[in-house]
C-alpha positions, 0 to 999 in steps of 0.5 A, a space after each residue: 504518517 499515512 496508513 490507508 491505501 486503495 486496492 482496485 483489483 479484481 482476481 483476474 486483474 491482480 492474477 494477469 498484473 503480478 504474474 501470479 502462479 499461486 493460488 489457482 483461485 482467490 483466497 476467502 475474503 480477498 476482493 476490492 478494498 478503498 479503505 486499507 487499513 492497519 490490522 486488516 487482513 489484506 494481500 501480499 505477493 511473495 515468491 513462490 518456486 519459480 511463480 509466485 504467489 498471493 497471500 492475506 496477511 495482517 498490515 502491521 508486521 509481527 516480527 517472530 523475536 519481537 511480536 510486541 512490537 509496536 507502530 510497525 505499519 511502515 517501515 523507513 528505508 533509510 533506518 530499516 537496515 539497522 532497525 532490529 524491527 525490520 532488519 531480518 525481513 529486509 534480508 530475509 523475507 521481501 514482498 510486494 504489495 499490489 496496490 492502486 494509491 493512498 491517502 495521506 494528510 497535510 499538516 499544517 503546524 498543528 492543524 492537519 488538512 485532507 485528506 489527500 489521495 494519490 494515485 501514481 501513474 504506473 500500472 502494475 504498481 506495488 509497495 516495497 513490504 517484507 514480511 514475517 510469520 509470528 503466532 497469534 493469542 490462539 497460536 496459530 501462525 500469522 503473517 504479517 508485513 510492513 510497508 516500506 517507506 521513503 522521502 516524499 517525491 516531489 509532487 508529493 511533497 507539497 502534501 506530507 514529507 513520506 510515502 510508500 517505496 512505490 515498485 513497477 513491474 520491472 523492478 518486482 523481481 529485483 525487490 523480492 528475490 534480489 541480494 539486500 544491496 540490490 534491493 537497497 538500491 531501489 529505495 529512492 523516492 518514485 519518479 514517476 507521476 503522480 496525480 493528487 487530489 483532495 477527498 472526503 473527511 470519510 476516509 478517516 473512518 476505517 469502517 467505511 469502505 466504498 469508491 466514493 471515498 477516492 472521489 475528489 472533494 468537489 464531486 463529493 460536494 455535488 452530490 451531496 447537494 443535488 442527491 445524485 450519484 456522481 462516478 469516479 472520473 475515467 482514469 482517462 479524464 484523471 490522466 488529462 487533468 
């Protein structure tokens, strides 16, 4: 199952984007990520009064009553409702997760090939996530937070069979602050579109942590091969492609 994701946004983007109202400035160590990955500290957005607000927390939810629970990057949406892992959070506790596309690779029997990177077309866009607060080995609280997950779409599902509950704008309010059959509701594969393409084997490696790991694998080639530098394609020349 996919666990790596990209994170392209700068304070500005993400205050104007989400609407955020909280924090008045970036959290430490908030910035770009092209690498996300399970464990690291990373941001979610949660109501707040009447705004909302952005906090770093640990991908990989820590519920309070079970904090030993294990593989809890993501969560199903057709089993979370009746999960004891992710049941209270779905009802309690929603968030969204500001983010800008993910990896994933394509097994082929036992072989796996990629990895692949997606990149919806919506903008904002944001994963489905809920969230808890458990204590850490030093006993201090924790957040933490899972993605939720659905059927693949079907430009998706040439590549893998899951992906992350992608929202839009409209539908932020709904997920976060809905009653849990309103949310529910919105727990359908994206609709949208979404462009795939293959990248570097770099990915693999959560330490690596640069744009060109969302290059496409030809580009990577050529550079490799003449030694210099070659952008990322314009979001305008992807669109055309």
């Amino acid at each position: 199952m996919w666990g790596r994701y990209t994170y392209e946004l700068d304070w500005g983007e993400v205050v104007g984007l989400y609407q955020l109202t909280l924090p008045k400035e970036p959290p430490d160590g908030l910035g770009p990520t092209y690498n996300a990955a399970p464990t690291q500290m990373l941001p979610i957005i949660r109501p707040k009064d009447d705004g909302r607000e952005l906090s770093l927390a640990r991908l990989g939810l820590l519920p309070f009553a079970n904090a030993d629970a294990d593989n809890t990057i993501s969560a199903d949406a057709e089993t979370l409702r009746d999960d004891t892992t992710f049941r209270d959070s779905f009802i309690r506790r929603r968030c969204i997760v500001p983010a800008t596309g993910w990896y994933d690779w394509k097994k082929n029997g036992a072989e796996r090939q990629g990895p692949y990177y997606f990149r919806p077309a919506a903008k904002p866009l944001a994963f489905a996530g809920i969230w808890d607060v458990s204590k850490d080995d030093g006993g201090s609280a924790l957040l933490s937070f899972a993605i939720v997950t659905t059927g693949a779409a079907p430009s998706v599902q040439p590549y893998h069979h899951r992906m992350p509950l992608i929202l839009e704008a409209t539908t932020f309010q709904q997920w976060m602050l809905g009653m849990p059959n309103e949310a529910a509701a919105l727990m359908v594969p994206y609709a949208g579109a979404i462009e795939a393409w293959e990248v570097g084997a770099d990915v693999s490696n959560v330490r690596n942590n640069r744009p060109e790991l969302m290059e496409r694998v030809s580009l990577s080639l050529l550079k490799s091969s003449t030694g210099h530098g070659i952008g990322l394609p314009t979001k305008r020349a992807a669109e055309a492609s």
